[in-house]
mmCIF file of the N, C-alpha and C atoms, coordinates in Angstrom:
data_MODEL
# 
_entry.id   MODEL 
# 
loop_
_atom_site.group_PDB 
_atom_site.id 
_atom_site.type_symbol 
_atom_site.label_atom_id 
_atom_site.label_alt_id 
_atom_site.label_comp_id 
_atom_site.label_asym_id 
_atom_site.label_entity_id 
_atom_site.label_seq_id 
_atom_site.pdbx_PDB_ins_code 
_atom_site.Cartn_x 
_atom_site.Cartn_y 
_atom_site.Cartn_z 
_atom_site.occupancy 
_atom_site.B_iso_or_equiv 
_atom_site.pdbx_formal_charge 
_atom_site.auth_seq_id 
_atom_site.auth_comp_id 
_atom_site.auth_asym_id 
_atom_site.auth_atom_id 
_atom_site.pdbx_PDB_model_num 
ATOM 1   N N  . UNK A 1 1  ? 1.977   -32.536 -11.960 1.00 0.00 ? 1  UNK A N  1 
ATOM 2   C CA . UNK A 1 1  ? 0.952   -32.197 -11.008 1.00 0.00 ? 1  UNK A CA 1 
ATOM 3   C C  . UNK A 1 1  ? 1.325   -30.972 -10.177 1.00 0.00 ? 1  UNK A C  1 
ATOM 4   N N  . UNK A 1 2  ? 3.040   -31.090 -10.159 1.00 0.00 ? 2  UNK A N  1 
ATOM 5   C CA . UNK A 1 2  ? 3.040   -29.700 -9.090  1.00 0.00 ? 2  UNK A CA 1 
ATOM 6   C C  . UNK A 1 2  ? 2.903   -28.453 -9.730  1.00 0.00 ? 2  UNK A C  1 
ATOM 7   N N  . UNK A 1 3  ? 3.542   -28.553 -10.787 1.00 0.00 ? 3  UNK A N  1 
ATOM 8   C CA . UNK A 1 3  ? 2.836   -27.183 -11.976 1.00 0.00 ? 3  UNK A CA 1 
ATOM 9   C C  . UNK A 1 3  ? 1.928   -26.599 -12.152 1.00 0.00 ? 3  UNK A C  1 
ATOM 10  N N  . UNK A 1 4  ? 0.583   -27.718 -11.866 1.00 0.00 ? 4  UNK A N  1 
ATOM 11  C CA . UNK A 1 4  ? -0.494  -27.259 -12.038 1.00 0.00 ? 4  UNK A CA 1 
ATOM 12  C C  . UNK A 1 4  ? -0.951  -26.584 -10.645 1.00 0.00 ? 4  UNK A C  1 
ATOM 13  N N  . UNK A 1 5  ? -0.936  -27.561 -9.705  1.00 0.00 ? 5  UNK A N  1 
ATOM 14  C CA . UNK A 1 5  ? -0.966  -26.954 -8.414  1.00 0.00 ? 5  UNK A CA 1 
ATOM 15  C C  . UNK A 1 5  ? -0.322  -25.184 -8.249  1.00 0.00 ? 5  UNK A C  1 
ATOM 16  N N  . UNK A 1 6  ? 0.590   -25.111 -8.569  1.00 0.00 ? 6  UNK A N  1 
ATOM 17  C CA . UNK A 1 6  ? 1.318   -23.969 -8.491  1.00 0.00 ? 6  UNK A CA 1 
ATOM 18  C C  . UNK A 1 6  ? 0.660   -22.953 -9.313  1.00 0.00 ? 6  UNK A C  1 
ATOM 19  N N  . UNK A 1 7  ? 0.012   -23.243 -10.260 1.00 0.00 ? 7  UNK A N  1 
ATOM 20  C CA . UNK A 1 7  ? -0.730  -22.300 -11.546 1.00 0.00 ? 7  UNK A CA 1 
ATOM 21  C C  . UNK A 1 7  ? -1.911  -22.314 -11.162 1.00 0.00 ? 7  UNK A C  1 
ATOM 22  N N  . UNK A 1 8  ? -2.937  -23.214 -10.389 1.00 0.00 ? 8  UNK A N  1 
ATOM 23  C CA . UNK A 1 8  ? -3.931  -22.881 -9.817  1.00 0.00 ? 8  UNK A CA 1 
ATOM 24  C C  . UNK A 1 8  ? -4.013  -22.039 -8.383  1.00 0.00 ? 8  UNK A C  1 
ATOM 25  N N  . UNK A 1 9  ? -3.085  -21.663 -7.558  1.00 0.00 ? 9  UNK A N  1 
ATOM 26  C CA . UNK A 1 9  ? -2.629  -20.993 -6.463  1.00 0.00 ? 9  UNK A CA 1 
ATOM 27  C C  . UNK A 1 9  ? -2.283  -19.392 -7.190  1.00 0.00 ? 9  UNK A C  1 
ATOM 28  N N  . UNK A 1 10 ? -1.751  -19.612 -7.949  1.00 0.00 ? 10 UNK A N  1 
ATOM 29  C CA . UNK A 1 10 ? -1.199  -18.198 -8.248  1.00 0.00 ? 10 UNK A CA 1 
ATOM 30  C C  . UNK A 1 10 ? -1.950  -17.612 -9.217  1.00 0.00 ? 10 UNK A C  1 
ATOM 31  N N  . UNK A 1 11 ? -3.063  -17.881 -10.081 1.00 0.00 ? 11 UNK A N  1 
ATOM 32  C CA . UNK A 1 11 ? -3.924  -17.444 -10.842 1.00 0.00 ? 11 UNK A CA 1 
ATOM 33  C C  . UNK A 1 11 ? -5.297  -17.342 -9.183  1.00 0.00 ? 11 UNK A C  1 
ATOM 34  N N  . UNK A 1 12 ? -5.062  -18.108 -8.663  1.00 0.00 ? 12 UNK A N  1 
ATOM 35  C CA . UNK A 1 12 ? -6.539  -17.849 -7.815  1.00 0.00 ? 12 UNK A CA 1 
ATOM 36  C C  . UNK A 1 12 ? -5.762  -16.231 -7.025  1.00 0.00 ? 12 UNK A C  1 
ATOM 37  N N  . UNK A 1 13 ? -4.689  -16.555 -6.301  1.00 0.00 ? 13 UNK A N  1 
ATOM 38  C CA . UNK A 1 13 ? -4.554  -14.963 -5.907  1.00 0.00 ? 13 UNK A CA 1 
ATOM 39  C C  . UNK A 1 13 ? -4.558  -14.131 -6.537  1.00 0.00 ? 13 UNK A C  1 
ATOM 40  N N  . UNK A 1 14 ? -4.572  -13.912 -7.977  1.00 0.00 ? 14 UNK A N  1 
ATOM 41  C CA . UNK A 1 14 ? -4.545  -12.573 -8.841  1.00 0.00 ? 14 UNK A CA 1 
ATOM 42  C C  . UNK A 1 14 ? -6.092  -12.827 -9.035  1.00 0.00 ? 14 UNK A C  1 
ATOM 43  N N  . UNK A 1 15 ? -6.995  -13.727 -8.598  1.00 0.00 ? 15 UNK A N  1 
ATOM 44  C CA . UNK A 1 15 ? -8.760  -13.365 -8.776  1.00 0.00 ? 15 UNK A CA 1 
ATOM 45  C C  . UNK A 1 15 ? -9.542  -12.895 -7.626  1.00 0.00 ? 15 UNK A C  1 
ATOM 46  N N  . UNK A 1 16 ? -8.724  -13.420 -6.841  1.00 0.00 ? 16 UNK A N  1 
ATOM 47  C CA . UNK A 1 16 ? -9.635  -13.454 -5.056  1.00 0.00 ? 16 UNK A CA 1 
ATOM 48  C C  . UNK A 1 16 ? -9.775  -11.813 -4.787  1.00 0.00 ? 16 UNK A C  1 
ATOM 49  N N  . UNK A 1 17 ? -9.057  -11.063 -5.351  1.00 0.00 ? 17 UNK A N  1 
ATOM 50  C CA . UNK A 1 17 ? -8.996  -9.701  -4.868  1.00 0.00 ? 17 UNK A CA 1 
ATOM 51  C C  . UNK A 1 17 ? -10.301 -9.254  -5.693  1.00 0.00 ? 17 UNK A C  1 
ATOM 52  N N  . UNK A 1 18 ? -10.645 -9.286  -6.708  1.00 0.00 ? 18 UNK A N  1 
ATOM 53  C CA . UNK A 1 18 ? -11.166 -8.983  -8.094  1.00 0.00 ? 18 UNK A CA 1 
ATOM 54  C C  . UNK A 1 18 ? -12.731 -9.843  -6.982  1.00 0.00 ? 18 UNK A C  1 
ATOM 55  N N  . UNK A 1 19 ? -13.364 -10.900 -7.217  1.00 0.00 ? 19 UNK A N  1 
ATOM 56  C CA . UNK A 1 19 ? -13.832 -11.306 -6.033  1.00 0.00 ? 19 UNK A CA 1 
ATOM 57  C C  . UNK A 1 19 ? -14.932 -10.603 -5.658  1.00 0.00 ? 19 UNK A C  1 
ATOM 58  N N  . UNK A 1 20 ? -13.407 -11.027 -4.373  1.00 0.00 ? 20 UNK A N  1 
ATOM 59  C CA . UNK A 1 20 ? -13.906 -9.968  -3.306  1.00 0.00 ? 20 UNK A CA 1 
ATOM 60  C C  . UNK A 1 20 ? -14.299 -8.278  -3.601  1.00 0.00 ? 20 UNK A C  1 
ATOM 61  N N  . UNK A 1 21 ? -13.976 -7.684  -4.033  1.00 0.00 ? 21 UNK A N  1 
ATOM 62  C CA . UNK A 1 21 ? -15.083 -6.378  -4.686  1.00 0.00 ? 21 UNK A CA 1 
ATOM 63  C C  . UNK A 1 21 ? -15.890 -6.051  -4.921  1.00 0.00 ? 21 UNK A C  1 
ATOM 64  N N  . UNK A 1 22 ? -16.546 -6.957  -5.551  1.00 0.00 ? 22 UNK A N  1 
ATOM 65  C CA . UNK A 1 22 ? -17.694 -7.488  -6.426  1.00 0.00 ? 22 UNK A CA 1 
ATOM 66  C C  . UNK A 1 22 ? -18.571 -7.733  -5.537  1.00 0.00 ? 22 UNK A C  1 
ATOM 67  N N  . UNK A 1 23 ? -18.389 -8.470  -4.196  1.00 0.00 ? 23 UNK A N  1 
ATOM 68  C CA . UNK A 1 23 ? -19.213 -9.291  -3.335  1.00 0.00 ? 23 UNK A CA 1 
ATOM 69  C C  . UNK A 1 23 ? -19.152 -8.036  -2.099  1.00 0.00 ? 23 UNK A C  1 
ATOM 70  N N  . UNK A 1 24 ? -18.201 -7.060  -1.891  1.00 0.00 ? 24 UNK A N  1 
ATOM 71  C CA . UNK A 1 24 ? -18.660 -6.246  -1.192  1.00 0.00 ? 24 UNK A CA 1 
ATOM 72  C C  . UNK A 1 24 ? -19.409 -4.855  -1.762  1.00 0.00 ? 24 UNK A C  1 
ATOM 73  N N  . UNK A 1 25 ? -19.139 -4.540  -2.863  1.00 0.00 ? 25 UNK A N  1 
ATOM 74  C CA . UNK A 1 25 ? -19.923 -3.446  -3.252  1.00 0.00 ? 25 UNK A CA 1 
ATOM 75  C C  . UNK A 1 25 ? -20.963 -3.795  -3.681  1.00 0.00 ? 25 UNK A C  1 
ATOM 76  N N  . UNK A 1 26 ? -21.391 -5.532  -4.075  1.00 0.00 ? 26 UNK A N  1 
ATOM 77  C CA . UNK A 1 26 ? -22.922 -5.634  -4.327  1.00 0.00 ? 26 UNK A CA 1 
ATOM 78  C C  . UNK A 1 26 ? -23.465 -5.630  -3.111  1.00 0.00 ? 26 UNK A C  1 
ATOM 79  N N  . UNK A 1 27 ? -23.099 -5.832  -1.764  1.00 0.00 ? 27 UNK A N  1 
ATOM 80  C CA . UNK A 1 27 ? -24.030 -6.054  -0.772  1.00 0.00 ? 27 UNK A CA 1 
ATOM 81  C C  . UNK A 1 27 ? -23.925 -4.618  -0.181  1.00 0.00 ? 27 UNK A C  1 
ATOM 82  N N  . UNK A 1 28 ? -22.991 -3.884  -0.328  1.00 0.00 ? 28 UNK A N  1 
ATOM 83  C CA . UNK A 1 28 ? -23.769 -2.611  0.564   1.00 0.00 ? 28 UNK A CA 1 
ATOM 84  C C  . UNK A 1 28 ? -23.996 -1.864  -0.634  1.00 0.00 ? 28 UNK A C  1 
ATOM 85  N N  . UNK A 1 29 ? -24.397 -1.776  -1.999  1.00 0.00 ? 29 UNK A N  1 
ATOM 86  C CA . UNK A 1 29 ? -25.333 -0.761  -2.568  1.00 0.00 ? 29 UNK A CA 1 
ATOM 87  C C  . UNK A 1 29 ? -26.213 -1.483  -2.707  1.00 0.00 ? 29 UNK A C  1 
ATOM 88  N N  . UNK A 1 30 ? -26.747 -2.768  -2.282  1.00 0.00 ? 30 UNK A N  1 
ATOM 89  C CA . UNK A 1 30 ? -27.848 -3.247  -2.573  1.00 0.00 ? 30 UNK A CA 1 
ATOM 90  C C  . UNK A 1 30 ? -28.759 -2.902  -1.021  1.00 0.00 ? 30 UNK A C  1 
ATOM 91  N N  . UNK A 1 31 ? -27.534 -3.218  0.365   1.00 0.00 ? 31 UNK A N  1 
ATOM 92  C CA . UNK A 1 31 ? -28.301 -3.171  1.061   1.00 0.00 ? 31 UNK A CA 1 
ATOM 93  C C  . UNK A 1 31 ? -29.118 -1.825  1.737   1.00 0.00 ? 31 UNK A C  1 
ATOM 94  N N  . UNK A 1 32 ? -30.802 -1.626  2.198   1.00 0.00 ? 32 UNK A N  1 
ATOM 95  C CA . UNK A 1 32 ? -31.269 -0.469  1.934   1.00 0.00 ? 32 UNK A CA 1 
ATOM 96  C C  . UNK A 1 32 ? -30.674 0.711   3.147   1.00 0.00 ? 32 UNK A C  1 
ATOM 97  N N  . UNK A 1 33 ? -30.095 -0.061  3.947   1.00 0.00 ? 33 UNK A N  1 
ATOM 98  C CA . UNK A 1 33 ? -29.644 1.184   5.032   1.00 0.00 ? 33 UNK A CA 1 
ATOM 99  C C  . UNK A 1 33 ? -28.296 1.881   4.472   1.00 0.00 ? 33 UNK A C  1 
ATOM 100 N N  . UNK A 1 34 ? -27.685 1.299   3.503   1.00 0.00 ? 34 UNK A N  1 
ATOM 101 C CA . UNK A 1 34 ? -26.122 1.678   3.120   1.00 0.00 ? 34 UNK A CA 1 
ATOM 102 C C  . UNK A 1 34 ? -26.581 2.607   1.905   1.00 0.00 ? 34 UNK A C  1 
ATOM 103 N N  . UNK A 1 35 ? -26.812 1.400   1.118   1.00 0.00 ? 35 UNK A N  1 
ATOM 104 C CA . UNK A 1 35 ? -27.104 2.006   -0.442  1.00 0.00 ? 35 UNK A CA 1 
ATOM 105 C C  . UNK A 1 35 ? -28.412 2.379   -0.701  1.00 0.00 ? 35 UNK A C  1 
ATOM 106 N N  . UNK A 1 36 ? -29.130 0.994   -0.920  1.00 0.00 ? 36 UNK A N  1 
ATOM 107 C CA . UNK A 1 36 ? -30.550 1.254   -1.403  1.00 0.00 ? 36 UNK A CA 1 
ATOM 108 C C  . UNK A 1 36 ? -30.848 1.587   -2.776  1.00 0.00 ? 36 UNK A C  1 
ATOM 109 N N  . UNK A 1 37 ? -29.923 0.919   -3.411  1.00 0.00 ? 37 UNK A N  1 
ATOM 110 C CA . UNK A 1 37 ? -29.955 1.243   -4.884  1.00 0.00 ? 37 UNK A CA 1 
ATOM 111 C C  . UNK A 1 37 ? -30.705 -0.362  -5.287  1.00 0.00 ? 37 UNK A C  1 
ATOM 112 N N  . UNK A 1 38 ? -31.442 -0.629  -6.665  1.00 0.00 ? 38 UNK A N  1 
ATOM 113 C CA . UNK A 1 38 ? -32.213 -1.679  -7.210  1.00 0.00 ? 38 UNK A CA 1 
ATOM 114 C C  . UNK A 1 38 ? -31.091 -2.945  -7.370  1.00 0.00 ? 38 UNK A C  1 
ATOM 115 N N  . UNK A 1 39 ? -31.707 -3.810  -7.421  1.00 0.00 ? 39 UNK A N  1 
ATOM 116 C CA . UNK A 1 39 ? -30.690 -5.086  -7.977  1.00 0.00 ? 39 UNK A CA 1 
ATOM 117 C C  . UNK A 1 39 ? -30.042 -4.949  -9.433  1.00 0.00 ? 39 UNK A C  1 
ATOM 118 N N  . UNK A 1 40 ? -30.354 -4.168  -10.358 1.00 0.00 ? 40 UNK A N  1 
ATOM 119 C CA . UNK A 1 40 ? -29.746 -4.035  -11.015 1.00 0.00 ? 40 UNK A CA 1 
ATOM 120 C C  . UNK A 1 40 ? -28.256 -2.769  -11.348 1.00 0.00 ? 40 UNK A C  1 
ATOM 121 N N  . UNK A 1 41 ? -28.678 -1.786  -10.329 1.00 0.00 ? 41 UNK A N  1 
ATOM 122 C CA . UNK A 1 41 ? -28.232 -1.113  -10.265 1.00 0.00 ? 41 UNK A CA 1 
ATOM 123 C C  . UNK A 1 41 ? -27.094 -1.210  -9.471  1.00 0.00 ? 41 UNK A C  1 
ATOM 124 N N  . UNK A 1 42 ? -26.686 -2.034  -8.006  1.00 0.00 ? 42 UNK A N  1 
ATOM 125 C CA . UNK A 1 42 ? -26.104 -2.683  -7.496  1.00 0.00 ? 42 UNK A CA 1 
ATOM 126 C C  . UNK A 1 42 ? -25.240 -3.687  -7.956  1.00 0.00 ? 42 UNK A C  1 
ATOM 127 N N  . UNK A 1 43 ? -25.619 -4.569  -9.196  1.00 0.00 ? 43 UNK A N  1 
ATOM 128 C CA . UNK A 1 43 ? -25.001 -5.414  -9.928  1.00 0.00 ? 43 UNK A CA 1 
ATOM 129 C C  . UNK A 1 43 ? -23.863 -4.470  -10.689 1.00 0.00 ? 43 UNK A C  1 
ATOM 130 N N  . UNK A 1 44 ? -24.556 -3.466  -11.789 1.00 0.00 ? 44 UNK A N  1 
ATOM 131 C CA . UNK A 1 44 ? -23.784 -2.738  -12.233 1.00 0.00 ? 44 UNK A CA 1 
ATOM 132 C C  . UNK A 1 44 ? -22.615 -1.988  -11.777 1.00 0.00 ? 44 UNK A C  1 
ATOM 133 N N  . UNK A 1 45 ? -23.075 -1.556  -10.381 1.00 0.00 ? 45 UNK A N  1 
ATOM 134 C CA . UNK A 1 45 ? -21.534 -0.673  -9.723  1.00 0.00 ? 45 UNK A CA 1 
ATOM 135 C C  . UNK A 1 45 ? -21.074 -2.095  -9.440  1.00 0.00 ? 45 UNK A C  1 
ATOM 136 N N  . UNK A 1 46 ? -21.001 -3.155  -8.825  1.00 0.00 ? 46 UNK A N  1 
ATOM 137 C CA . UNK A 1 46 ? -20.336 -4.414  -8.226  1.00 0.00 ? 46 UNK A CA 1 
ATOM 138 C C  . UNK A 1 46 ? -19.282 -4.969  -9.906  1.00 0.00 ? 46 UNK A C  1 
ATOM 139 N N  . UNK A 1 47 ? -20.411 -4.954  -10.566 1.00 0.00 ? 47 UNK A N  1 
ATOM 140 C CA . UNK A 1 47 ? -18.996 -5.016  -11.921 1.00 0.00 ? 47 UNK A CA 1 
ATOM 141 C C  . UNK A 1 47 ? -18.077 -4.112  -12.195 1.00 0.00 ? 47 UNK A C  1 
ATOM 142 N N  . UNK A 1 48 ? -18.344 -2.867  -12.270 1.00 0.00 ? 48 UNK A N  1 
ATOM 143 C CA . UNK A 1 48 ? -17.352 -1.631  -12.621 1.00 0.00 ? 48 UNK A CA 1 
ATOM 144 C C  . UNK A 1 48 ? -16.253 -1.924  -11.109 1.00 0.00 ? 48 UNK A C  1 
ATOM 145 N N  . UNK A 1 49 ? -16.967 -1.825  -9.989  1.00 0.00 ? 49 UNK A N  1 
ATOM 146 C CA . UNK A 1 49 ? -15.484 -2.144  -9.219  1.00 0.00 ? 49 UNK A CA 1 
ATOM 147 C C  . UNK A 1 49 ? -14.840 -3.092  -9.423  1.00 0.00 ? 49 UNK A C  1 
ATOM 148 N N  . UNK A 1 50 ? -15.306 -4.463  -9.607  1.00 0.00 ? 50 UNK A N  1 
ATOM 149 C CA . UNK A 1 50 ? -14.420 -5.699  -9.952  1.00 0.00 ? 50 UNK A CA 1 
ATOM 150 C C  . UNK A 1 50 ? -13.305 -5.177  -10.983 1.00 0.00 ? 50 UNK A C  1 
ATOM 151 N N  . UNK A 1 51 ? -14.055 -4.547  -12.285 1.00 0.00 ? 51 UNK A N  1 
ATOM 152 C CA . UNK A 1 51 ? -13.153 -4.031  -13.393 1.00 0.00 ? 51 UNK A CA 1 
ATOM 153 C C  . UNK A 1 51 ? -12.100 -3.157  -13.091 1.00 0.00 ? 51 UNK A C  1 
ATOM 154 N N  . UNK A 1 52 ? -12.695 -2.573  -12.494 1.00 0.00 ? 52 UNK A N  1 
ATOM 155 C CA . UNK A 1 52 ? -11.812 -1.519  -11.632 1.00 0.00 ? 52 UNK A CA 1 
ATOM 156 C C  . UNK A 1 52 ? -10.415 -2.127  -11.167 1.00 0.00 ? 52 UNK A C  1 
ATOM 157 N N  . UNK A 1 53 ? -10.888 -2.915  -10.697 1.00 0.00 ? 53 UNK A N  1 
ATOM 158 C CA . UNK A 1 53 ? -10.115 -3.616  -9.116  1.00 0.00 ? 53 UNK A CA 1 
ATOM 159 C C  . UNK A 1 53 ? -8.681  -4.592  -10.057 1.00 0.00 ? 53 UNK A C  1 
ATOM 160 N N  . UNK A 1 54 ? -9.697  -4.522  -10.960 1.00 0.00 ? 54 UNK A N  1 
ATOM 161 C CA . UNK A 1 54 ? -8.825  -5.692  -11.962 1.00 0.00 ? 54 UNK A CA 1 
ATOM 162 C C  . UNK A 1 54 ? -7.481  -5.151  -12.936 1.00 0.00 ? 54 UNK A C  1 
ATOM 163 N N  . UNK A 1 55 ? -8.151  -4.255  -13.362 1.00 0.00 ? 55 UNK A N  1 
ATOM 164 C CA . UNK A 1 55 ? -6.983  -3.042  -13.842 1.00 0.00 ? 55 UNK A CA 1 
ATOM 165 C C  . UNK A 1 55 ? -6.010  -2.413  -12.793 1.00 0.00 ? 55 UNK A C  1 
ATOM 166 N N  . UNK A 1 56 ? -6.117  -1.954  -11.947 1.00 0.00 ? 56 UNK A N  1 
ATOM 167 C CA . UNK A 1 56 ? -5.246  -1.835  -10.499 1.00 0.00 ? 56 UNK A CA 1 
ATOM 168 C C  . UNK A 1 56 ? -4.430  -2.702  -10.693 1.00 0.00 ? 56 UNK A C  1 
ATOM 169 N N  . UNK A 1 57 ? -4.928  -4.016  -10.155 1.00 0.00 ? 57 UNK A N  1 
ATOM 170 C CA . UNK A 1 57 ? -4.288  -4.960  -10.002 1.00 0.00 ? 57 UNK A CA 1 
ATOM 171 C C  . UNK A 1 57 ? -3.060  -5.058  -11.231 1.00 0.00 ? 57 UNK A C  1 
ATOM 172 N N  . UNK A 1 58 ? -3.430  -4.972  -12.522 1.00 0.00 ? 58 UNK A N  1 
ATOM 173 C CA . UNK A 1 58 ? -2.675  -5.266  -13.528 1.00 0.00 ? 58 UNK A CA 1 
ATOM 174 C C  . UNK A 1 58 ? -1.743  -3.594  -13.510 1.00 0.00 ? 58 UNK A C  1 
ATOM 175 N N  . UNK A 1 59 ? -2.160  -2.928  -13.669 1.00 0.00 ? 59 UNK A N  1 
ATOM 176 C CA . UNK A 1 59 ? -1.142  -1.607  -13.627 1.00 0.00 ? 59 UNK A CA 1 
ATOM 177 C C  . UNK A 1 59 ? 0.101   -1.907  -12.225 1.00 0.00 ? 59 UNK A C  1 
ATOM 178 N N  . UNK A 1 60 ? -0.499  -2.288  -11.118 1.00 0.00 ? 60 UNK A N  1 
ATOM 179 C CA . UNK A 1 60 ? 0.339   -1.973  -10.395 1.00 0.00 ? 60 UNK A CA 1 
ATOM 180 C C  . UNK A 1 60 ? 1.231   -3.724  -10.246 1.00 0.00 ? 60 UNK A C  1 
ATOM 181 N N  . UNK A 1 61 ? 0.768   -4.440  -10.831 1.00 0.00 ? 61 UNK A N  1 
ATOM 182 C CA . UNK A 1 61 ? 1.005   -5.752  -10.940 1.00 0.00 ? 61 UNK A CA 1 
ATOM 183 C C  . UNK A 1 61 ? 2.688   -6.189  -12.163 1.00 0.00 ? 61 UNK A C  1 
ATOM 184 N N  . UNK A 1 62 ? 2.229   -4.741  -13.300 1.00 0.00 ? 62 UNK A N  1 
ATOM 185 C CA . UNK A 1 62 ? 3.575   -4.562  -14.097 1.00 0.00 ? 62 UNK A CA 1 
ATOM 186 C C  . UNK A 1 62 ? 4.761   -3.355  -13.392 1.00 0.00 ? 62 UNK A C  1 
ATOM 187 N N  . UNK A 1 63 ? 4.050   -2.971  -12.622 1.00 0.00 ? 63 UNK A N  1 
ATOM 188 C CA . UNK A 1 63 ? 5.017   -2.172  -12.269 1.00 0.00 ? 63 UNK A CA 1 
ATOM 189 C C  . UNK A 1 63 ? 6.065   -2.640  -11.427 1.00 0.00 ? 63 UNK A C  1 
ATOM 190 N N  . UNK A 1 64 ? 5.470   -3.528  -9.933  1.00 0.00 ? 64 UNK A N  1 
ATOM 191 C CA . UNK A 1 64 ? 6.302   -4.080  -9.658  1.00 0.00 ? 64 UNK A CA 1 
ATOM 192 C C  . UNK A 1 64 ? 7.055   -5.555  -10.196 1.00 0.00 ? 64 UNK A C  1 
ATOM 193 N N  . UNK A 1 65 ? 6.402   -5.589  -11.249 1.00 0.00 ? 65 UNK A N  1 
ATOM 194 C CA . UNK A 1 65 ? 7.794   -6.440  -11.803 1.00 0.00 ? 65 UNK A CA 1 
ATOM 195 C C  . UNK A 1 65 ? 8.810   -5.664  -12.645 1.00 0.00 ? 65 UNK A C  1 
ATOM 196 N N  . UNK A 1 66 ? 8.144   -4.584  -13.170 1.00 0.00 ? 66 UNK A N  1 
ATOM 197 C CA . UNK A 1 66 ? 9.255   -3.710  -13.954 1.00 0.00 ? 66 UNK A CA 1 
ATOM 198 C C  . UNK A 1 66 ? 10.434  -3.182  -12.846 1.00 0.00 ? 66 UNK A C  1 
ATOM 199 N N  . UNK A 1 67 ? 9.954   -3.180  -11.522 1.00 0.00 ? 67 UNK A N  1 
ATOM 200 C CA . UNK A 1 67 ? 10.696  -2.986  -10.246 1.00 0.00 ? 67 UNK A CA 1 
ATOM 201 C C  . UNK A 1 67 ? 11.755  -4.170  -9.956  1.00 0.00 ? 67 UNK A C  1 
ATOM 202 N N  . UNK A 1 68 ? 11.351  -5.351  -10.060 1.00 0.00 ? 68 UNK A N  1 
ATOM 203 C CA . UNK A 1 68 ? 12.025  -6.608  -9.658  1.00 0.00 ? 68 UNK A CA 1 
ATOM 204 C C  . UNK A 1 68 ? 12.932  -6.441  -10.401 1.00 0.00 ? 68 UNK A C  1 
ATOM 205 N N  . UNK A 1 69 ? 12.527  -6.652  -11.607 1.00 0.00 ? 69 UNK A N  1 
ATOM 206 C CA . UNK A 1 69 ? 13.879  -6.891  -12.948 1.00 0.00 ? 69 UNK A CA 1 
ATOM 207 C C  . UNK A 1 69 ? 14.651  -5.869  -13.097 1.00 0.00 ? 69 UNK A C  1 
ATOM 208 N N  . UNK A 1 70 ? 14.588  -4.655  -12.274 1.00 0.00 ? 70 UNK A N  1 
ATOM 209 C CA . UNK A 1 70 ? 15.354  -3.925  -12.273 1.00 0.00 ? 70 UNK A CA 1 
ATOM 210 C C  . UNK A 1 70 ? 16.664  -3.890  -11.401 1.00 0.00 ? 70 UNK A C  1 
ATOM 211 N N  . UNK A 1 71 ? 16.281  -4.865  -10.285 1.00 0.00 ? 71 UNK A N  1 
ATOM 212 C CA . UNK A 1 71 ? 17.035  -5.116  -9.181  1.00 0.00 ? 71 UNK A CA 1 
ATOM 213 C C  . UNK A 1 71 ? 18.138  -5.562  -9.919  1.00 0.00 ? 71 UNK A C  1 
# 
């Protein structure tokens, strides 16, 4: 049980960032004083940043372990 616990904690922090992206760039290009772009169009940039956000994460995610194991 604690395994799992531990694998559901540490897979949710490598998503929450990814997320959260998604949920802020859909609401201000959707909303009309910020963005004002269509619901679909808003959806679309809100995925490319998630993707975005997600690759980051993984580039800079091997690096610092290529950092650790170097210690």
């Amino acid at each position: 049980m604690l395994e799992f616990s531990a694998a559901t904690i540490q897979s949710i922090q490598l998503t929450v960032p990814i997320h959260v992206s998604f949920c802020l760039v859909l609401y201000l290009a959707a909303v009309p004083e910020i963005g004002g772009l269509t619901g679909l169009q808003a959806w679309g940039l809100a995925i490319a940043a998630s993707l975005l956000m997600g690759l980051l994460l993984e580039i800079f995610g091997q690096r610092l372990r290529r950092l650790a194991l170097a210690r």
